[in-house]
N, C-alpha and C positions, 0 to 999 in steps of 0.2 A: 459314457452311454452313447450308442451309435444314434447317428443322428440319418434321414433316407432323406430321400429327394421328395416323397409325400408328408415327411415333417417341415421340410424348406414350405412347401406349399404346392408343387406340382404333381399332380397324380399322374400317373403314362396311364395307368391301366382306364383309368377314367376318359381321358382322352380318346384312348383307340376304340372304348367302347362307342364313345360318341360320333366318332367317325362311321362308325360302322353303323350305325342308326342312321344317319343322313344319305349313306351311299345307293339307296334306290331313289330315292326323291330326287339325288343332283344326274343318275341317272338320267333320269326322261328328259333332260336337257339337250342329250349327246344325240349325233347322228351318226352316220358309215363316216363320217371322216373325224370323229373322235379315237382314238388308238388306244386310249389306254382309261383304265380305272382310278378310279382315288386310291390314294396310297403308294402313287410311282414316283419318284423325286420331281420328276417332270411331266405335265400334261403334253401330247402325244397330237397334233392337229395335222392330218392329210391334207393340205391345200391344194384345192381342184382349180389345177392350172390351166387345164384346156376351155374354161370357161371363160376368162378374161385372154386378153388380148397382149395389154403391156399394163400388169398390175401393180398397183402401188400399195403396203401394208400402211395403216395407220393406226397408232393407241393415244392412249389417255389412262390416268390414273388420278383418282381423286378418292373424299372421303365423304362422309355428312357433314361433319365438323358438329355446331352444338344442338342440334335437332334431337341427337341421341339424348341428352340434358331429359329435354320433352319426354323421348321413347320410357325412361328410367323411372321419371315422376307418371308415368300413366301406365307403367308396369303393362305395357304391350310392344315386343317385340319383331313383328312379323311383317314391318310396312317398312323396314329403313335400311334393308336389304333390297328392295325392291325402287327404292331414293335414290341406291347408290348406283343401281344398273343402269337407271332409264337415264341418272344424269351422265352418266358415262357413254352410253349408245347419243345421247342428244349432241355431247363434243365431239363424236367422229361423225356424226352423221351430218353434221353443216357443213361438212367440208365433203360431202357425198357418197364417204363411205356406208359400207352396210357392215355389220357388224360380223366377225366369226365367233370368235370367243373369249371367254371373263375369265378372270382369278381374282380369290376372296383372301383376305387378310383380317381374321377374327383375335384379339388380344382382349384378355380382363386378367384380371387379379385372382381368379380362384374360377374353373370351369364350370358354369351351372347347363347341364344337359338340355333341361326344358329352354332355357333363353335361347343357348345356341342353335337350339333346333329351329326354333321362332327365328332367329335370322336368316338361318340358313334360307328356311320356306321363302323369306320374300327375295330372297337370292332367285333362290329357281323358280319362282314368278318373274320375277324380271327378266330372267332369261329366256324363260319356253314366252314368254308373251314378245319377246323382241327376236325370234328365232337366232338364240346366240347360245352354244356352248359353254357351261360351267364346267372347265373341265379340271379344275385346283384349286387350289388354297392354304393358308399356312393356317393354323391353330395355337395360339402362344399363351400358356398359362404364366402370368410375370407377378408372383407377389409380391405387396409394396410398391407398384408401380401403377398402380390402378386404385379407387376408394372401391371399399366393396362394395361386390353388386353391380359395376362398373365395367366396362368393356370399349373397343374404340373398334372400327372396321374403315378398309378401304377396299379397292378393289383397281384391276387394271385391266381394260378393255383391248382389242386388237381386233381389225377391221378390214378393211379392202375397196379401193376404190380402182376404175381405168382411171390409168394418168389423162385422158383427151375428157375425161367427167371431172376431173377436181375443183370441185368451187372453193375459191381463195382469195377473191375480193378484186384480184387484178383487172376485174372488168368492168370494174364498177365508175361510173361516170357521175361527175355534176349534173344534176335536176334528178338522179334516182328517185324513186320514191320507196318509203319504207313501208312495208305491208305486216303489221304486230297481229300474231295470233295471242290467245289469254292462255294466261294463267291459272292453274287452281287455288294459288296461294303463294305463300311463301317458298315453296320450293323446298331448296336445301339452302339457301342463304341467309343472312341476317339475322340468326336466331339468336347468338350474343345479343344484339341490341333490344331484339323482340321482347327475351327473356328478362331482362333488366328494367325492362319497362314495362312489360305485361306482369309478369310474376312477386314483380312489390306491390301490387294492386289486388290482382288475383289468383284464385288456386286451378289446376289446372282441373278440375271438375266443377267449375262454375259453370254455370251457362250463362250464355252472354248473349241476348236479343237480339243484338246487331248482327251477330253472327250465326244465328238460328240452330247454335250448336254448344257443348261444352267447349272453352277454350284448348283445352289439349287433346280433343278432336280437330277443330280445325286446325293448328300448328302441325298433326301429325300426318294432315293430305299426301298424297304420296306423288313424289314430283313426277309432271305428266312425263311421257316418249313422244316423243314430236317425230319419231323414224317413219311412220305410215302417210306421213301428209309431207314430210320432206321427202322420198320415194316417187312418190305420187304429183309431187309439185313440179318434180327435178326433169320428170318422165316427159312431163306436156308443155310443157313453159323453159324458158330463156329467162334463169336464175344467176345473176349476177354475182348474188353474197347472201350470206346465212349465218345472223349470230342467236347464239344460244346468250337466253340474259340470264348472268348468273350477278355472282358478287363483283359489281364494279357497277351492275345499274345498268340502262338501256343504253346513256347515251358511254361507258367506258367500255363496253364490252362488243357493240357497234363500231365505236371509233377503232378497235383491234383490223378491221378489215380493209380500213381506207389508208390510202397513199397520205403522207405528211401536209400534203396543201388541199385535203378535203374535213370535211369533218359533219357533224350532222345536226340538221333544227330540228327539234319537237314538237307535235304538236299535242301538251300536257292536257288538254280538255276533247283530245279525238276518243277518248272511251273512257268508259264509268272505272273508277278506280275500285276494287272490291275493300267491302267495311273493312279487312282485318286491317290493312296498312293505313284507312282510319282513325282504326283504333288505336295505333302505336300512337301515331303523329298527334292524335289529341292528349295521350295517360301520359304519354312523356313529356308533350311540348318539345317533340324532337323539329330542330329547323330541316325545310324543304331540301334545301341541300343534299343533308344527310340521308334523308328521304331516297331521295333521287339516283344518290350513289350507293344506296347500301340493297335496297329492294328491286322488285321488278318491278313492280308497283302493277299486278296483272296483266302486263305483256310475257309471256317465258318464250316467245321466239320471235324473229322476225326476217321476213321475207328483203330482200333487196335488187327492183327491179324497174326497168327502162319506164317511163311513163308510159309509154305505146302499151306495156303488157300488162300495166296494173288492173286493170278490169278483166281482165281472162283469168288471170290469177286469181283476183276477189270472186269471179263467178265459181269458180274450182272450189275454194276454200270456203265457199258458202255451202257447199254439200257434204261436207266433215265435220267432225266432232267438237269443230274449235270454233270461235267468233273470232271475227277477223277486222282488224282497221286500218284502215292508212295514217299514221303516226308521225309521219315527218318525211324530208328529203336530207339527200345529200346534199352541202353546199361547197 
């Protein structure tokens, strides 16, 4: 008996269909210096040379990692596309880049149309809200490689900074001070331990008072774009260093910037930590530590600058969308 490639478990025709349902939506991402449509082996980027002076490209690629867990159990798809762009635009943008354009990388076990479109959506949210170029992506149907109903995405950023604007920590001096904007939440990190400790306790449609929400509502926050207030900080201000707090914590992902004979105090009582990483640290009894290096603990950036300029910057950052605190120094 012949055995086809849609009895293995990958459909093509399903696929291309799929594709071609998403290619007006990824669309309205693209500008004059996109080249080319979905569907070319290679996305096609014009770089507008006369613009910059002595440019430097810079990418990143990353994933959710187990956020998706959450997206699966609350059977909403449309926010962790949109997770993976902003945290993607937030690691080129500390370093002063602005963003050009993205590629998506969507794998599950068996194509489901409706989910993929749902990620797609918060793809090209993330991108038309960070003026960045979706212009590709793979689509990988892998049966047995996946549970059903199951899916993983990454995504790979590419950016552009002047070499004489790179912020990269080399300037950064003893008595710095650290300027923490907040958090909405967990971000994209921690979610292994969130989940392991929140989810033996409870279901992700519980409501939880402390949290003024279902808990896989709040788990599913959509990590913030810090690119309009780094832009905007970088523009007026004598910016030293800029870390994105992802997985390593404030003081491992900070310490990434400094020279070998610096490193950084905290100050752990300079802002109200939000209930959810409460709520871990009391359901699990997880120790401080752990705390400390796995979360943000509602810092997700922070600013790193001269004492002289930390009040210019706090007054700046007091007119934006973020709450902002002084957190510590370099020592």
């Amino acid at each position: 008996m012949a055995v086809t490639y849609k009895d293995a478990g990958v459909n093509i025709d399903e696929g291309d269909q799929a594709i071609r349902g998403i290619k007006e939506m990824v669309k309205s991402t693209h500008s004059h210096q996109v080249l080319t449509d979905l569907g070319h082996f290679g996305g096609m980027f014009a770089f507008d040379k006369d613009r910059f002076d002595d440019p430097v490209l810079v990418a990143s690629t990353d994933g959710v990692g187990t956020k998706l867990k959450i997206a699966f159990l609350m059977n909403r798809h449309d926010t962790v596309g949109e997770d993976l762009v902003n945290h993607c635009v937030n690691d080129i943008a500390v370093g002063g880049a602005q963003p050009l354009f993205f590629l998506d990388y969507y794998a599950a076990d068996r194509l489901n149309t409706g989910v993929f479109t749902d990620v797609i959506r918060g793809f090209v949210r993330g991108c038309r809200s960070n003026q960045c170029a979706l212009i590709g992506g793979e689509t990988a149907e892998m049966p047995d490689m996946y549970k059903a109903g199951e899916y993983d995405i990454s995504g790979t950023i590419v950016g552009v900074v002047e070499r004489n604007r790179i912020i990269d920590g080399k300037k950064i001096e003893r008595s710095d001070v650290l300027i923490g904007l907040d958090s909405n939440g967990l971000h994209t990190n921690g979610y292994s331990l969130a989940r392991k400790v929140l989810l033996e306790k409870y279901e992700v449609t519980d409501y939880i008072d402390e949290l003024g929400c279902p808990l896989g509502e709040e788990l599913l926050k959509v990590h913030n774009s810090y690119l309009a207030v780094i832009q905007g900080a970088t523009e007026a201000f004598a910016i030293n260093g800029i870390s994105h707090i992802t997985g390593g914590g404030i003081i491992g992902n900070t310490n990434r910037l400094l020279s070998d004979d610096m490193s950084v105090k905290i100050d752990w009582d300079a802002w109200q930590i939000p209930p959810v990483f409460d709520l871990i640290r009391k359901t699990g009894a997880v120790p401080l530590r752990d705390m400390r290096q796995t979360f943000n603990l509602g810092i997700g950036l922070i600013f790193v600058v001269s004492r002289q300029g930390a009040d210019g910057l706090q007054n700046y950052l007091s007119g934006t969308n973020y709450k902002s605190y002084i957190i510590g120094e370099v020592v």
